[in-house]
Backbone as XML, in Angstrom:
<?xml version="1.0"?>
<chain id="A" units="angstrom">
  <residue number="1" name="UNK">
    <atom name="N" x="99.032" y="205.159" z="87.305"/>
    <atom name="CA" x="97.859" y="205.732" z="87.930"/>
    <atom name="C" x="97.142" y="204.620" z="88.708"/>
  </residue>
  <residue number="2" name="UNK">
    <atom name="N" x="97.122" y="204.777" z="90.259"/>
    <atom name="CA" x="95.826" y="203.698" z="90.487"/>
    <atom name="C" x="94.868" y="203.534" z="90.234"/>
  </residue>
  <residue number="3" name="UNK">
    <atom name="N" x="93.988" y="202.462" z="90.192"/>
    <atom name="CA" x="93.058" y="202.142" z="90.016"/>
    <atom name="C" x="92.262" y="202.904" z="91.207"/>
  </residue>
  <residue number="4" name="UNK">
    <atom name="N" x="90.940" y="203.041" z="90.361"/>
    <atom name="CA" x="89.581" y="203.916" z="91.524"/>
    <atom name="C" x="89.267" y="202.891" z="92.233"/>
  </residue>
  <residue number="5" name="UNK">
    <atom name="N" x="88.848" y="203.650" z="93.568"/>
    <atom name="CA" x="88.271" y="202.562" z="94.585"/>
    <atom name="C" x="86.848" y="202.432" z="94.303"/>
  </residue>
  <residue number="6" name="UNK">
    <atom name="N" x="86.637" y="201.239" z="95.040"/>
    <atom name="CA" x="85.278" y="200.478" z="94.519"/>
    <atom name="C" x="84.529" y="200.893" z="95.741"/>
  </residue>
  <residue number="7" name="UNK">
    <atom name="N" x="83.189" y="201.236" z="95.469"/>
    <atom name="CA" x="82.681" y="201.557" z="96.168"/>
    <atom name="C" x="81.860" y="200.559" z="97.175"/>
  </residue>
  <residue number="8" name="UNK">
    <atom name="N" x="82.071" y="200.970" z="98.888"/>
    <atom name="CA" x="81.677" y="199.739" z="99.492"/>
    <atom name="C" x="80.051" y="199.454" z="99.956"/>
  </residue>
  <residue number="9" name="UNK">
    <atom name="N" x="79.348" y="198.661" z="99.862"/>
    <atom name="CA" x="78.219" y="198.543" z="100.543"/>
    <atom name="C" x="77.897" y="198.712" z="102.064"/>
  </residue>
  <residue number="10" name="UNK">
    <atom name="N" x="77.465" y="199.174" z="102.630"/>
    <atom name="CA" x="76.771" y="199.457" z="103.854"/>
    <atom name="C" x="75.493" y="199.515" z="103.813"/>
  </residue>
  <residue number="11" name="UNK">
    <atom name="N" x="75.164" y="198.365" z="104.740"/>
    <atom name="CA" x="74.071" y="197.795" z="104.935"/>
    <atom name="C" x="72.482" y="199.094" z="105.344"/>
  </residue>
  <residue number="12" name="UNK">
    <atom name="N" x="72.795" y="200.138" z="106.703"/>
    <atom name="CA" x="72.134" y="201.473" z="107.144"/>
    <atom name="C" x="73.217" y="202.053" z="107.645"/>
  </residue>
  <residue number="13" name="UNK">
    <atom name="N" x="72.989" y="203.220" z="107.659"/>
    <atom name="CA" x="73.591" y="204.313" z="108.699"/>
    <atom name="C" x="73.704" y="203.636" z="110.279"/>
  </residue>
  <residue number="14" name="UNK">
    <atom name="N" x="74.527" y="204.267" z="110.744"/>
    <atom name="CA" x="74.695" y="203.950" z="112.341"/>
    <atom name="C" x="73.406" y="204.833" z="112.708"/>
  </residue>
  <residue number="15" name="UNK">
    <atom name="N" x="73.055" y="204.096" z="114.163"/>
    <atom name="CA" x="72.082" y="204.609" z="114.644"/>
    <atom name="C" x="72.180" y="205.793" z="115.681"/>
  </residue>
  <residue number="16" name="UNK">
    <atom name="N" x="73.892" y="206.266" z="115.640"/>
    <atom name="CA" x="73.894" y="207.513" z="116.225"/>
    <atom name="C" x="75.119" y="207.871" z="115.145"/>
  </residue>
  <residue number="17" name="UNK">
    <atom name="N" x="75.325" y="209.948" z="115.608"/>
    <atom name="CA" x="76.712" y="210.284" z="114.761"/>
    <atom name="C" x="78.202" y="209.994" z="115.521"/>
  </residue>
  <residue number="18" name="UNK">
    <atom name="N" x="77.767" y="209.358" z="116.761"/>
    <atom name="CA" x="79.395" y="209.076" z="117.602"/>
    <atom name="C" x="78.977" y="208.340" z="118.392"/>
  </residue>
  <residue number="19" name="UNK">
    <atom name="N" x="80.417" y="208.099" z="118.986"/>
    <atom name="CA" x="80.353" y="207.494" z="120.627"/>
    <atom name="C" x="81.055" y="208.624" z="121.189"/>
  </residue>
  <residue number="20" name="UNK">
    <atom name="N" x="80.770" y="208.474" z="122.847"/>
    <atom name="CA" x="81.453" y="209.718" z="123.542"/>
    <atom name="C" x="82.149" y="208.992" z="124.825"/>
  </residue>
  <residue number="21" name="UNK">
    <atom name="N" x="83.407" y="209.202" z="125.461"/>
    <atom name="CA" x="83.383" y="208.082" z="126.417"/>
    <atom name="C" x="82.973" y="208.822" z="127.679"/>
  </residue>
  <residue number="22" name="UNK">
    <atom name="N" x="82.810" y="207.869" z="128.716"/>
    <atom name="CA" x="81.744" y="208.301" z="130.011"/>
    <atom name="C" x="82.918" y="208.507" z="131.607"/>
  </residue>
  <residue number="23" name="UNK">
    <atom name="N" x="82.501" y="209.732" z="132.056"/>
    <atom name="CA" x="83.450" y="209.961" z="132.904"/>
    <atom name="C" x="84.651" y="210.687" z="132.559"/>
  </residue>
  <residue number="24" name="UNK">
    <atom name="N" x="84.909" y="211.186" z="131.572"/>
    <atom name="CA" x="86.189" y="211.849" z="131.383"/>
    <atom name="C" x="85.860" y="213.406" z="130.871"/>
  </residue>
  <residue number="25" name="UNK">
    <atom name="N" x="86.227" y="214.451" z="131.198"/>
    <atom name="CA" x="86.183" y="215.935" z="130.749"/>
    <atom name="C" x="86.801" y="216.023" z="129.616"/>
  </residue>
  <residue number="26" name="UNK">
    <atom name="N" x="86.698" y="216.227" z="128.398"/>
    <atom name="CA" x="87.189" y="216.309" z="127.049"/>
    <atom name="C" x="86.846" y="217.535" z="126.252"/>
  </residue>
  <residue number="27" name="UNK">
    <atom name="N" x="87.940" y="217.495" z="125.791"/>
    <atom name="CA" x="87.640" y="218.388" z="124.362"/>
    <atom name="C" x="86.732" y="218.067" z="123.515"/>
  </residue>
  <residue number="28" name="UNK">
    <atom name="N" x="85.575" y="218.914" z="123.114"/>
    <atom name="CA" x="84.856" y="218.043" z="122.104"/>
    <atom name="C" x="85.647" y="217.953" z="120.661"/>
  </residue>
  <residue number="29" name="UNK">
    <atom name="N" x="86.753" y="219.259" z="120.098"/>
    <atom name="CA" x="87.416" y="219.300" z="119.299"/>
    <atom name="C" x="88.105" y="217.986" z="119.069"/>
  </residue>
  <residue number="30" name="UNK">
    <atom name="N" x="88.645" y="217.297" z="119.906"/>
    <atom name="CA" x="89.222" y="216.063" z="119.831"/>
    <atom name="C" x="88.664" y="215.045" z="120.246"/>
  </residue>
  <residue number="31" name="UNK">
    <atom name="N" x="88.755" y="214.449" z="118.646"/>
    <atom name="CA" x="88.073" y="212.931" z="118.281"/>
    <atom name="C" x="88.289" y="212.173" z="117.334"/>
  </residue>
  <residue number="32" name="UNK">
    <atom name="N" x="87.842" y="211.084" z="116.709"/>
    <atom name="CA" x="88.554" y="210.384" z="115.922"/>
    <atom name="C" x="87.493" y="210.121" z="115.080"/>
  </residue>
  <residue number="33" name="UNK">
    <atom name="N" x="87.840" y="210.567" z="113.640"/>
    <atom name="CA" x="87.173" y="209.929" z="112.852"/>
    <atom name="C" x="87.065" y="208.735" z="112.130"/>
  </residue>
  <residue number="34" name="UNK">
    <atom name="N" x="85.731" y="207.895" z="112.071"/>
    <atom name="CA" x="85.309" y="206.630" z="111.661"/>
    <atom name="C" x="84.834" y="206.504" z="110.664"/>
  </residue>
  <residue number="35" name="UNK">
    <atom name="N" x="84.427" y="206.295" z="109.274"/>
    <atom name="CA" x="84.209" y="205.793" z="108.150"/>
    <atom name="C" x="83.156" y="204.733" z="108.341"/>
  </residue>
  <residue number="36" name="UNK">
    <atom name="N" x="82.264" y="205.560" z="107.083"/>
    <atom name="CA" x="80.848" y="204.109" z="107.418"/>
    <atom name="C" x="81.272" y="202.809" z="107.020"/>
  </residue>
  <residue number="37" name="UNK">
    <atom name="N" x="82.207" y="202.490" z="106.370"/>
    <atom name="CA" x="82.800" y="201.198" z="106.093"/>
    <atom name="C" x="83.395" y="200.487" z="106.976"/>
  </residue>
  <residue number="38" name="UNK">
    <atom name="N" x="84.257" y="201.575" z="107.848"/>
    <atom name="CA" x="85.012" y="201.150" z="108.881"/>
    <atom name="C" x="83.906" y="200.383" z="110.442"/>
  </residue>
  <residue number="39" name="UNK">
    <atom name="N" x="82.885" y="201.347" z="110.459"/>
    <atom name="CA" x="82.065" y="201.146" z="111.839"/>
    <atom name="C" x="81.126" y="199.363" z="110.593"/>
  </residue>
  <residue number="40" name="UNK">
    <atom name="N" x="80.660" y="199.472" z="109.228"/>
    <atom name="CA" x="80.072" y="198.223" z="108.637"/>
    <atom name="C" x="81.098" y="197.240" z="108.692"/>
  </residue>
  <residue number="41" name="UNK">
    <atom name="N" x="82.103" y="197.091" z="109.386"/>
    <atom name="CA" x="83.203" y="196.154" z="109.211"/>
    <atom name="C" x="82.836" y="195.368" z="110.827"/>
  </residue>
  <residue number="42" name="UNK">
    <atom name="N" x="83.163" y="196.133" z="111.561"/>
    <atom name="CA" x="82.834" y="196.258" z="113.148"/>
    <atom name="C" x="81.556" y="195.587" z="113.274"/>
  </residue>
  <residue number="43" name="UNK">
    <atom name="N" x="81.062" y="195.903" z="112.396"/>
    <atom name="CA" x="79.076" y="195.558" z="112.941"/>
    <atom name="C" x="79.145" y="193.973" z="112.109"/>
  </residue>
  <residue number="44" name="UNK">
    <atom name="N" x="79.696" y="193.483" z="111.399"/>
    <atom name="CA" x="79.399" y="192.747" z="110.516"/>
    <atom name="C" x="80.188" y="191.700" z="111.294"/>
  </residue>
  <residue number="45" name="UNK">
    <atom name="N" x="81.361" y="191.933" z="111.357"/>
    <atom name="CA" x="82.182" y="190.632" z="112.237"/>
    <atom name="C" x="82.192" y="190.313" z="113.415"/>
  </residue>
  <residue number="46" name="UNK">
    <atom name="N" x="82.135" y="191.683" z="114.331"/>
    <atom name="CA" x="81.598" y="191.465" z="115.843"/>
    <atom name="C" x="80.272" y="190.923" z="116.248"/>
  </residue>
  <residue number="47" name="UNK">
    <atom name="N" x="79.746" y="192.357" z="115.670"/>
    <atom name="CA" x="78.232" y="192.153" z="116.049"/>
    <atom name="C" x="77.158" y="191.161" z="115.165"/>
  </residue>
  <residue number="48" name="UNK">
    <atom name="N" x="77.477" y="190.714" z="113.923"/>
    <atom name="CA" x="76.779" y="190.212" z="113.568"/>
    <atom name="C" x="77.724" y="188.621" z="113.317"/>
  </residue>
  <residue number="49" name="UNK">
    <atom name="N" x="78.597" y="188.702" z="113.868"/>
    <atom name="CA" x="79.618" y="187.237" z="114.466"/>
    <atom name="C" x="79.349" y="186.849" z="112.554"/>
  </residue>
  <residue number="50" name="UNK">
    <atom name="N" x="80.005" y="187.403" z="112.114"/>
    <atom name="CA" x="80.313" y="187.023" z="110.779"/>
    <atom name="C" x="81.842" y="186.419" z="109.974"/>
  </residue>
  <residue number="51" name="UNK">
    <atom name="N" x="82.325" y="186.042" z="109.571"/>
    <atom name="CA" x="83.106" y="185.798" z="108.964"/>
    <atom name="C" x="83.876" y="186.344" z="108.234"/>
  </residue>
  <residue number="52" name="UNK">
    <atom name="N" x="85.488" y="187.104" z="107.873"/>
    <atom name="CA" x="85.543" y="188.145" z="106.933"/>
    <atom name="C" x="85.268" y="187.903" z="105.728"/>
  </residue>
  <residue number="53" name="UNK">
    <atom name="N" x="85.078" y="186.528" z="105.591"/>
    <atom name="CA" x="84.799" y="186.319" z="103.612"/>
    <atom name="C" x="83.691" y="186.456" z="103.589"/>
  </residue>
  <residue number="54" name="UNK">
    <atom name="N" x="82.191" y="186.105" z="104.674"/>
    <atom name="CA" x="81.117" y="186.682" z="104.462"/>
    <atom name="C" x="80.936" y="187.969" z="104.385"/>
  </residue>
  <residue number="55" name="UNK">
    <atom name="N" x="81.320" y="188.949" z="105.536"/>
    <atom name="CA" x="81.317" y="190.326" z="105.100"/>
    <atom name="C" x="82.013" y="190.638" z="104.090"/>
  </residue>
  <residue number="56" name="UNK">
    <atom name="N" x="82.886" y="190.222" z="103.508"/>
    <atom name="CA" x="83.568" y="191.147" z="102.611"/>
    <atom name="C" x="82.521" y="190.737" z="101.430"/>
  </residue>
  <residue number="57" name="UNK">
    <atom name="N" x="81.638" y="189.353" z="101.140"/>
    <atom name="CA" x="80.779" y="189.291" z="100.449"/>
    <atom name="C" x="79.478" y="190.327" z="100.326"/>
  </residue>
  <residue number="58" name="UNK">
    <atom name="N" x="78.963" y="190.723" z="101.634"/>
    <atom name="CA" x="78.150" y="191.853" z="101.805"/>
    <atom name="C" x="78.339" y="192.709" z="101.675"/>
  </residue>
  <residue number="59" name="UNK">
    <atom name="N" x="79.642" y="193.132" z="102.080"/>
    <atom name="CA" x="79.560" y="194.503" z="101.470"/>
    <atom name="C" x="80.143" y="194.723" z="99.966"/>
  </residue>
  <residue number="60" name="UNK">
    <atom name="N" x="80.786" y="193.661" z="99.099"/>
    <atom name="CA" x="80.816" y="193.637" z="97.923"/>
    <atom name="C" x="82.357" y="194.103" z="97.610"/>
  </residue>
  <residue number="61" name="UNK">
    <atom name="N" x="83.300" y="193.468" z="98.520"/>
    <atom name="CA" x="84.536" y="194.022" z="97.957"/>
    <atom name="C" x="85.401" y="192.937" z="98.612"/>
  </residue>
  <residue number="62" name="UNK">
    <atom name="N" x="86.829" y="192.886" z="98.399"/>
    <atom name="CA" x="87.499" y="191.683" z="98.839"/>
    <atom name="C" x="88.110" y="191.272" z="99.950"/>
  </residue>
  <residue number="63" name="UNK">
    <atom name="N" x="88.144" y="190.287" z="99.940"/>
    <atom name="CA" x="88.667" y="189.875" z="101.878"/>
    <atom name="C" x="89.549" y="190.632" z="102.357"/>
  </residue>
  <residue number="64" name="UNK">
    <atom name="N" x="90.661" y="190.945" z="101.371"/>
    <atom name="CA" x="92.032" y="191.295" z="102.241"/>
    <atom name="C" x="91.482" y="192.971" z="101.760"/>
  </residue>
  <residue number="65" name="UNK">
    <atom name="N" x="90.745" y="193.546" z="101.738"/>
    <atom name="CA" x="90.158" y="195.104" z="101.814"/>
    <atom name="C" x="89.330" y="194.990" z="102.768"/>
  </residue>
  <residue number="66" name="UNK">
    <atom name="N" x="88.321" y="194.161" z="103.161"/>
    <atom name="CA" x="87.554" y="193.706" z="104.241"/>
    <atom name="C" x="88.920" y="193.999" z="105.462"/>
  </residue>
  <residue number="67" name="UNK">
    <atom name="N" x="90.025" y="192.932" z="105.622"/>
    <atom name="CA" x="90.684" y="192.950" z="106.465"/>
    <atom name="C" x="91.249" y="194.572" z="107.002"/>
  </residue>
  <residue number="68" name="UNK">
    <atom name="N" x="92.118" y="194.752" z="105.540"/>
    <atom name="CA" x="92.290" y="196.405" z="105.644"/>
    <atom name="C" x="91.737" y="197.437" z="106.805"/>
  </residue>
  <residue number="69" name="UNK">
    <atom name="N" x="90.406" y="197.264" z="106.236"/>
    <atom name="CA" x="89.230" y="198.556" z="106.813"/>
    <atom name="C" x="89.142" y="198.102" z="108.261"/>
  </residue>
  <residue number="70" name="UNK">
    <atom name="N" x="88.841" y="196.551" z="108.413"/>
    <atom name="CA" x="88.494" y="196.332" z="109.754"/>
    <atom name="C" x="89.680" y="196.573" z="110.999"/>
  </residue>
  <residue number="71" name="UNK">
    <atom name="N" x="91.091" y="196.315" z="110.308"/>
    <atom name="CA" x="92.057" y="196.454" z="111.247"/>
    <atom name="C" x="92.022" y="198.313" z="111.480"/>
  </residue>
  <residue number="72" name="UNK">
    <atom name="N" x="91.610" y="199.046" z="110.536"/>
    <atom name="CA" x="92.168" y="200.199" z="110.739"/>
    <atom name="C" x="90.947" y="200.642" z="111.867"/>
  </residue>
  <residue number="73" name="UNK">
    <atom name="N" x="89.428" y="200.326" z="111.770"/>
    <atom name="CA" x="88.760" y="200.084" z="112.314"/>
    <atom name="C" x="89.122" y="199.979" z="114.138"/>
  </residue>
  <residue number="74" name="UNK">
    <atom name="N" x="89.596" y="198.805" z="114.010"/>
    <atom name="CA" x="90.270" y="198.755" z="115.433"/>
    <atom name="C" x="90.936" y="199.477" z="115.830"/>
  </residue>
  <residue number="75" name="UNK">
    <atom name="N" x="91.828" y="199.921" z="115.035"/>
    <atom name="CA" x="93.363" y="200.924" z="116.031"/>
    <atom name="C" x="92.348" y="202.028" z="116.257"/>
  </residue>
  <residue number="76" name="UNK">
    <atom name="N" x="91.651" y="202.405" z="115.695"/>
    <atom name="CA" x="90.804" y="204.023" z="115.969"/>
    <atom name="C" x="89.973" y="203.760" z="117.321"/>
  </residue>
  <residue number="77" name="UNK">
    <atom name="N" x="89.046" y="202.532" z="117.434"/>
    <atom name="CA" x="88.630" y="202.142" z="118.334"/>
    <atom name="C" x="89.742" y="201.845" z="119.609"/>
  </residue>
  <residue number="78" name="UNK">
    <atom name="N" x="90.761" y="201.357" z="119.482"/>
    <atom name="CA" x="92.013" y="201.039" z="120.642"/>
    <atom name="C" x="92.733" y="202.735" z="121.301"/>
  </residue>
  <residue number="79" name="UNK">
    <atom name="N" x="92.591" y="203.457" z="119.544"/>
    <atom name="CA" x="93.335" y="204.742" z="120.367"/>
    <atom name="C" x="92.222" y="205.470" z="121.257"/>
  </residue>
  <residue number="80" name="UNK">
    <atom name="N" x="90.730" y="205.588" z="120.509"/>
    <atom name="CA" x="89.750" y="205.972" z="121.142"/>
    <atom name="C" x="89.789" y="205.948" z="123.077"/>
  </residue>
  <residue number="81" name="UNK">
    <atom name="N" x="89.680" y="204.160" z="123.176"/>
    <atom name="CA" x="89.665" y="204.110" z="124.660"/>
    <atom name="C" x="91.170" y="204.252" z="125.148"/>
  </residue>
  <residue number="82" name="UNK">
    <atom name="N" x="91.948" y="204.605" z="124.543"/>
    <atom name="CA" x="93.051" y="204.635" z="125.748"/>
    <atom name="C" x="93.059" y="206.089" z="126.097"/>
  </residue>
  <residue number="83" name="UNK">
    <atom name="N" x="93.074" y="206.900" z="124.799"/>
    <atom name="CA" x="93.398" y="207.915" z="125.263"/>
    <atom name="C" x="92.154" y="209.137" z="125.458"/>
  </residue>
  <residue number="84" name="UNK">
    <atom name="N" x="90.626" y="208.195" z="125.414"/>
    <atom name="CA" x="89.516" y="208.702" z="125.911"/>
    <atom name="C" x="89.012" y="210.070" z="124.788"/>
  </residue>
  <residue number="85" name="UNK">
    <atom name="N" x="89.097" y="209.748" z="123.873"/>
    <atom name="CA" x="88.626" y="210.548" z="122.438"/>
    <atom name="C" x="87.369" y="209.833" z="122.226"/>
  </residue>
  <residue number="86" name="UNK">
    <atom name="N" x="86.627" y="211.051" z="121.698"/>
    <atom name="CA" x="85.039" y="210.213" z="121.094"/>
    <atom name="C" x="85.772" y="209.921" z="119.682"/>
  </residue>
  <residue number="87" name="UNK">
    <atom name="N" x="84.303" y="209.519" z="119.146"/>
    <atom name="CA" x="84.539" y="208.557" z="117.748"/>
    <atom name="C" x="83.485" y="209.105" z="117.286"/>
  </residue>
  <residue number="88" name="UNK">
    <atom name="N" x="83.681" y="209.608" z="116.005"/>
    <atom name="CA" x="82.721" y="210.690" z="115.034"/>
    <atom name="C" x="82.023" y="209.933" z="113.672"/>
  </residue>
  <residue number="89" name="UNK">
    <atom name="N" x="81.135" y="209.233" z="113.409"/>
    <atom name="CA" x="81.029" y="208.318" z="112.030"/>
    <atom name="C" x="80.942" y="209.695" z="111.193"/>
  </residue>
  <residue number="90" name="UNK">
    <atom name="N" x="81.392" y="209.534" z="110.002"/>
    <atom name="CA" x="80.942" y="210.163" z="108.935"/>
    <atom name="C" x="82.045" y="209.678" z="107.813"/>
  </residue>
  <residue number="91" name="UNK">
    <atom name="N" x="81.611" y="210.087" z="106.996"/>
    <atom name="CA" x="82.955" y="209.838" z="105.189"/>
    <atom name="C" x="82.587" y="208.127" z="104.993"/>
  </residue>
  <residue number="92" name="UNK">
    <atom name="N" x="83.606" y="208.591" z="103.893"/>
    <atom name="CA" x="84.394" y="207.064" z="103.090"/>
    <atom name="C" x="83.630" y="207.254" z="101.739"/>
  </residue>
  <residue number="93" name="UNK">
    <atom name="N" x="83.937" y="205.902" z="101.480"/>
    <atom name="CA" x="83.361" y="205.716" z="99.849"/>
    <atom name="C" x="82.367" y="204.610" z="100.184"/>
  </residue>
  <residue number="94" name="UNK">
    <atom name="N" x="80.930" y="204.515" z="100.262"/>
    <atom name="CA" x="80.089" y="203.507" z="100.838"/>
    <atom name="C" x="78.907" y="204.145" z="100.062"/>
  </residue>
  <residue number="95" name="UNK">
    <atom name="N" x="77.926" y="203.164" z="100.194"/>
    <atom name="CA" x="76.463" y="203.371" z="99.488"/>
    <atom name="C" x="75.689" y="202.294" z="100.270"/>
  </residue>
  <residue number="96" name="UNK">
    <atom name="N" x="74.799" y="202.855" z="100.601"/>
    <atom name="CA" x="73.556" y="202.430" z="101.896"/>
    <atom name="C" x="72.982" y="200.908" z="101.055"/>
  </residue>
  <residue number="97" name="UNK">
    <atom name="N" x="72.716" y="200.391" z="101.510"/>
    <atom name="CA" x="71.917" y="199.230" z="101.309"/>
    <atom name="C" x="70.298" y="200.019" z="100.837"/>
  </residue>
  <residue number="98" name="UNK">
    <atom name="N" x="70.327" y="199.935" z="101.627"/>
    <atom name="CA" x="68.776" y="200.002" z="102.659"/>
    <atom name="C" x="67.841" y="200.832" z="101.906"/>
  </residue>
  <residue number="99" name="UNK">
    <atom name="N" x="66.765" y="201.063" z="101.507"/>
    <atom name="CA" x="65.787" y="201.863" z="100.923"/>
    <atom name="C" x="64.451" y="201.244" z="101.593"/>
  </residue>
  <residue number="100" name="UNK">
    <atom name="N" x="63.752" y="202.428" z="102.529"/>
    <atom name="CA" x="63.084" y="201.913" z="102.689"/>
    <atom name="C" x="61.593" y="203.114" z="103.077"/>
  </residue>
  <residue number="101" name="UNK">
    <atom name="N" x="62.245" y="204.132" z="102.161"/>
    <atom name="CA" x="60.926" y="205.532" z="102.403"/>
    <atom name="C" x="60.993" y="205.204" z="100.498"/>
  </residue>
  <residue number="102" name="UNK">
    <atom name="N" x="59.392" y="206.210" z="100.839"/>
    <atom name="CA" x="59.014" y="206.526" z="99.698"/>
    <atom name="C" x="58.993" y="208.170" z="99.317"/>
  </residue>
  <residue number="103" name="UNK">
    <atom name="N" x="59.558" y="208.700" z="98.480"/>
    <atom name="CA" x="59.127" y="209.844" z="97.985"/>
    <atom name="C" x="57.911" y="210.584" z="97.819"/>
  </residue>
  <residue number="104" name="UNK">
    <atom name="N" x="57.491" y="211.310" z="98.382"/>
    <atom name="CA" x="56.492" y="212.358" z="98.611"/>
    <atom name="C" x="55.890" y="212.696" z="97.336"/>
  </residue>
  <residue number="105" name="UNK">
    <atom name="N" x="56.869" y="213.226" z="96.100"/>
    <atom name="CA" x="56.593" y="214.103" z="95.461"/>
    <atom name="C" x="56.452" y="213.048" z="93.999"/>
  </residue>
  <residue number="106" name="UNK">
    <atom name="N" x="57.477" y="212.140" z="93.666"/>
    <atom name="CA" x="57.315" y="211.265" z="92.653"/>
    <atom name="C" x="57.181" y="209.627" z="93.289"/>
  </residue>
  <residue number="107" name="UNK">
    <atom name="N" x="57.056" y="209.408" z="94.423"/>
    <atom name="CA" x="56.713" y="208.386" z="94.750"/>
    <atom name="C" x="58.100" y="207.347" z="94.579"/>
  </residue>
  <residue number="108" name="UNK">
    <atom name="N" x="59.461" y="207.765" z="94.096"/>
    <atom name="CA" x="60.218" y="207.015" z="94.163"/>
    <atom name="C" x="61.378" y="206.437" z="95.508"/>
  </residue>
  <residue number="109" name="UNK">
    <atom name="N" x="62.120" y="205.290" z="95.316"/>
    <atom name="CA" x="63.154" y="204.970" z="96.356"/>
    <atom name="C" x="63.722" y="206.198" z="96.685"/>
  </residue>
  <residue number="110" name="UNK">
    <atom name="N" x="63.723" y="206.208" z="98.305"/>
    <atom name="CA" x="64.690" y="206.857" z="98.988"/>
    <atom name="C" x="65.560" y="206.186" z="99.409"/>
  </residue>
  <residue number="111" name="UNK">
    <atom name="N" x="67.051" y="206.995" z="99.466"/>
    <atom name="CA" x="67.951" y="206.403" z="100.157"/>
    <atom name="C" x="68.743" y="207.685" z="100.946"/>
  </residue>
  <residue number="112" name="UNK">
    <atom name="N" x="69.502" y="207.006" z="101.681"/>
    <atom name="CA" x="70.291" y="207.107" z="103.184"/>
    <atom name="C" x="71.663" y="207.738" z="102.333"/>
  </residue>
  <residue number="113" name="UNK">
    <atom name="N" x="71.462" y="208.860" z="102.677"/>
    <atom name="CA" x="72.850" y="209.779" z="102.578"/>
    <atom name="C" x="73.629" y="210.317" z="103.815"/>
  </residue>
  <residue number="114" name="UNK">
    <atom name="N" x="74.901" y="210.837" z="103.974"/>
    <atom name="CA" x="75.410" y="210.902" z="105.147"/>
    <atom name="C" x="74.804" y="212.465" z="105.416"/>
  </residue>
  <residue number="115" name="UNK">
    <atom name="N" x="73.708" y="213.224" z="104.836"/>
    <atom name="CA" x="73.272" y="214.759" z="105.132"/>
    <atom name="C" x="71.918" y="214.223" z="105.135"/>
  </residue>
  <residue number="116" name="UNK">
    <atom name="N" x="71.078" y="213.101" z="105.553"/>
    <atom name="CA" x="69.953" y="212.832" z="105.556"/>
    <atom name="C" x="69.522" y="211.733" z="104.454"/>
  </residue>
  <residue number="117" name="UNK">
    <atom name="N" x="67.892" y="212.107" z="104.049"/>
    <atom name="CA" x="67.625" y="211.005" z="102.972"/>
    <atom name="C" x="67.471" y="211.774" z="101.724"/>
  </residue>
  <residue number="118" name="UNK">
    <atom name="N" x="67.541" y="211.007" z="100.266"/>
    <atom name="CA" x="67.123" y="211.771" z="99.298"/>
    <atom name="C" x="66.833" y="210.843" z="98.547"/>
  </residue>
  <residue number="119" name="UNK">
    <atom name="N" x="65.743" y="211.401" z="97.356"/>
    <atom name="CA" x="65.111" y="210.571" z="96.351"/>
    <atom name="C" x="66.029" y="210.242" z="95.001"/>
  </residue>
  <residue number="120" name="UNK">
    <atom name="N" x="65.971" y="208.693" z="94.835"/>
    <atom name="CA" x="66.873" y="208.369" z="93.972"/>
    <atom name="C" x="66.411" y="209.079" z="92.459"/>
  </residue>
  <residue number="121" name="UNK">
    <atom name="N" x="64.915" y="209.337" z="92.490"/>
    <atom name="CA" x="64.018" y="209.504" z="90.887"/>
    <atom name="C" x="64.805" y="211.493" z="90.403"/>
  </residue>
  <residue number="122" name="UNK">
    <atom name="N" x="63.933" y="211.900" z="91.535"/>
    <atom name="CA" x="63.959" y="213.547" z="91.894"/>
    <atom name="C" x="64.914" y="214.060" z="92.182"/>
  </residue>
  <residue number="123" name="UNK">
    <atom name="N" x="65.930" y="213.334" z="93.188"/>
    <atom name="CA" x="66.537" y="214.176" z="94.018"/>
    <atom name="C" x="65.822" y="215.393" z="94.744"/>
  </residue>
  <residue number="124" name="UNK">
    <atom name="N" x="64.825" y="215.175" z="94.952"/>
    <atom name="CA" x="63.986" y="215.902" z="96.423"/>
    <atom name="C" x="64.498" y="215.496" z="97.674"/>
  </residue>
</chain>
């Protein structure tokens, strides 16, 4: 039996649900799906010019799984622009960093779910 996967850290949500590419007539049906781990891999080594042993430190799992995610990462991004498919974030196995609302009703941490926010105390 394998072992369960470990669940990865992600820092926030992306700040949109896709990319779309510009100039081309498309199907919206066809697109490629991205994984919040996969797009926190991308953001961490590109954009935040990181290291994979540092990210794989941030997000709390190991280099050569770091590597994993990020290569698969790429081919989705490579098939994306060639063959002009948007890119859809959603899924994986990840848990938000980030808390940074307060609950209305019991005053506790909110956090960042992929259907919005919800209270860690309530679940409101």
């Amino acid at each position: 039996m394998p072992r369960r996967r470990k669940i990865r850290k992600v820092d926030s949500p992306p700040k949109m649900k896709g990319f779309k590419p510009f100039g081309i007539l498309g199907n919206d049906n066809e697109h490629i799906l991205m994984q919040y781990e996969e797009y926190e891999t991308i953001k961490l080594v590109i954009h935040d010019d990181l290291s994979q042993d540092d990210a794989s430190t941030r997000m709390e799992i190991s280099r050569p799984t770091l590597t994993r995610i990020y290569n698969s990462a790429l081919k989705k991004i490579g098939r994306a622009f060639v063959e002009g498919k948007s890119i859809i974030f959603e899924g994986g196995e990840y848990e938000f960093n980030t808390v940074d609302l307060k609950c209305d009703t019991c005053f506790g941490d909110m956090s960042h779910t992929e259907n919005g926010t919800m209270c860690k105390d309530c679940k409101s």
